[in-house]
C-alpha positions in Angstrom: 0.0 0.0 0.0 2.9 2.4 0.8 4.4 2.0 -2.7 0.9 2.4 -4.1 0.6 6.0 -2.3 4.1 6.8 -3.0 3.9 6.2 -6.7 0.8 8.1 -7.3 1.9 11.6 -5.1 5.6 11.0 -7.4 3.7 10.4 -10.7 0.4 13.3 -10.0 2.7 16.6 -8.6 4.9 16.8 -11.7 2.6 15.9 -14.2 -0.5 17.9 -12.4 2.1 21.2 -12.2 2.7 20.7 -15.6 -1.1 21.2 -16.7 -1.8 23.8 -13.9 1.1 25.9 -15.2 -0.4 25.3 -19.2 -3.9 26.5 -18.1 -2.5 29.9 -16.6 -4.1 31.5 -19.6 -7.0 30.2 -19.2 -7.5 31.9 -15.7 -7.7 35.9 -15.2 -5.9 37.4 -13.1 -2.8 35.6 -13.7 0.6 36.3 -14.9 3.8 34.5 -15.5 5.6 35.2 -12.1 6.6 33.8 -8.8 3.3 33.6 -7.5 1.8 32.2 -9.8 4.1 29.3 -9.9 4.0 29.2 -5.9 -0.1 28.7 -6.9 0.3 25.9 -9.4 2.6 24.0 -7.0 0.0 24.1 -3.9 -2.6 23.4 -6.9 -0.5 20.6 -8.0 -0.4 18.8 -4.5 -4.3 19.5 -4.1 -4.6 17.6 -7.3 -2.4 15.2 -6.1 -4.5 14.4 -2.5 -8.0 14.7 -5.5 -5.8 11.4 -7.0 -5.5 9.9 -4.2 -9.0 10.4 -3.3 -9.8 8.9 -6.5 -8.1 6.3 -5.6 -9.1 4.8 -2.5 -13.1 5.7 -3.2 -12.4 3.0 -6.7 -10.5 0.8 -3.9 -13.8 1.0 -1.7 -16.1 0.4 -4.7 -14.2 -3.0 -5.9 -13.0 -4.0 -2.4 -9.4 -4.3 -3.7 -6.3 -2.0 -2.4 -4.7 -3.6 -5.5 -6.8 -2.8 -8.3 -3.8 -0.6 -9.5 -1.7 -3.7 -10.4 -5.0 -5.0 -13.1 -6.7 -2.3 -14.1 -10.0 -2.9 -15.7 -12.7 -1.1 -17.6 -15.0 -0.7 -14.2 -11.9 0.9 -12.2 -11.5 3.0 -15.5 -15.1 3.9 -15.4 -15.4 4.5 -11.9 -12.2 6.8 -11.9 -13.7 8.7 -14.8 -16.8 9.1 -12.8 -15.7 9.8 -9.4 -12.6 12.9 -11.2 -16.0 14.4 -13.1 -17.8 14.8 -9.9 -14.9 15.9 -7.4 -13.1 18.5 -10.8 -17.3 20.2 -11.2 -17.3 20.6 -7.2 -13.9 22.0 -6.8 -14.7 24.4 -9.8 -18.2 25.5 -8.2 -16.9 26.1 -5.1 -13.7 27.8 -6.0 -15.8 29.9 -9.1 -18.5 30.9 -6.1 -16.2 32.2 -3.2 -14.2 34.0 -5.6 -10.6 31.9 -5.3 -10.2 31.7 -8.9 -12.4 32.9 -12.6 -11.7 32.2 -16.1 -10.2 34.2 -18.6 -13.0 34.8 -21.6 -10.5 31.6 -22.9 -11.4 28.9 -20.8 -14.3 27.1 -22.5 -16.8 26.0 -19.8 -19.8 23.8 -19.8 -22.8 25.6 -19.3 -24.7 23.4 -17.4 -22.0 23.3 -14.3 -20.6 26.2 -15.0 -17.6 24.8 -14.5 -14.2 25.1 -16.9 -13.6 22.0 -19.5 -10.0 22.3 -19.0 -9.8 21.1 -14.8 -12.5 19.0 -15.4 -9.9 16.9 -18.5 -7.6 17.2 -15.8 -9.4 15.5 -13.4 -10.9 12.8 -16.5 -7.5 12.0 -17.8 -4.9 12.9 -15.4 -5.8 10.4 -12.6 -5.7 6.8 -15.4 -2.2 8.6 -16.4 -0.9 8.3 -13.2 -2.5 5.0 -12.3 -1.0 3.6 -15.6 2.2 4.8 -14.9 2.0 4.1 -11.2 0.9 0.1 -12.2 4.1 0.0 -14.4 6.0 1.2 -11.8 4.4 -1.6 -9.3 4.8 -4.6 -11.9 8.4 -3.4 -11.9 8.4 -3.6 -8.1 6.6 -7.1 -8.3 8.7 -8.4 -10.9 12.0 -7.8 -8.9 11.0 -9.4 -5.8 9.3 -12.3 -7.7 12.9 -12.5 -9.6 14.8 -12.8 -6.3 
């Protein structure tokens, strides 16, 4: 379980500041400068604990810690599921206390109100850290298998 954790906070800050940092445009109010990188590293480790999040709410749903190791079309589908509600809630809440709008170029979907771009984050970010995370694990398996 520890390396399962491990792998996913390694895998989701880097790749998670990489996409906060590309959506700076999308958000007003924000410019290329200390700050804002200071802001898309904090965002970056909240979208890390939302991965993690993901994670252990598909781990209750299948009853298996390890589902990780063989993932399947229902831990796909339940991950997809479970990043669309928790990105629209994040976004509503953030949008209605004022912590963050959108620039007039973040598309958003009308019905939430809520900006396509953190909601792909929250859709495709997540199975690209589980999928490298599970490589990583079979690696881990493999070696200990091998000795």
């Amino acid at each position: 379980m520890y390396n399962v954790i491990k792998n996913i906070i390694v895998f989701s800050i880097p790749i998670n500041f990489v996409w906060e940092f590309a959506q700076i445009p999308l958000y007003s109010n924000m410019s290329w400068n200390l700050n804002t990188y200071m802001f898309c590293l904090v965002a970056s480790v909240s979208d890390a604990v939302m991965i993690l999040a993901i994670f252990f709410v598909v781990a209750f749903l299948v009853n298996d810690v390890n589902w990780i190791v063989n993932l399947k079309f229902k831990e796909i589908l339940f991950s997809l599921i479970i990043g669309f509600i928790l990105s629209v809630l994040v976004e509503q809440s953030a949008l209605s206390i004022n912590n963050r709008s959108y620039s007039n170029l973040m598309p958003t979907i009308p019905l939430f109100g809520a900006g396509i771009s953190p909601i792909l984050q929250m859709l495709l970010l997540p199975l690209f850290v589980f999928y490298l995370s599970q490589i990583k694990l079979k690696t881990i398996i493999n070696q200990i298998n091998n000795s």
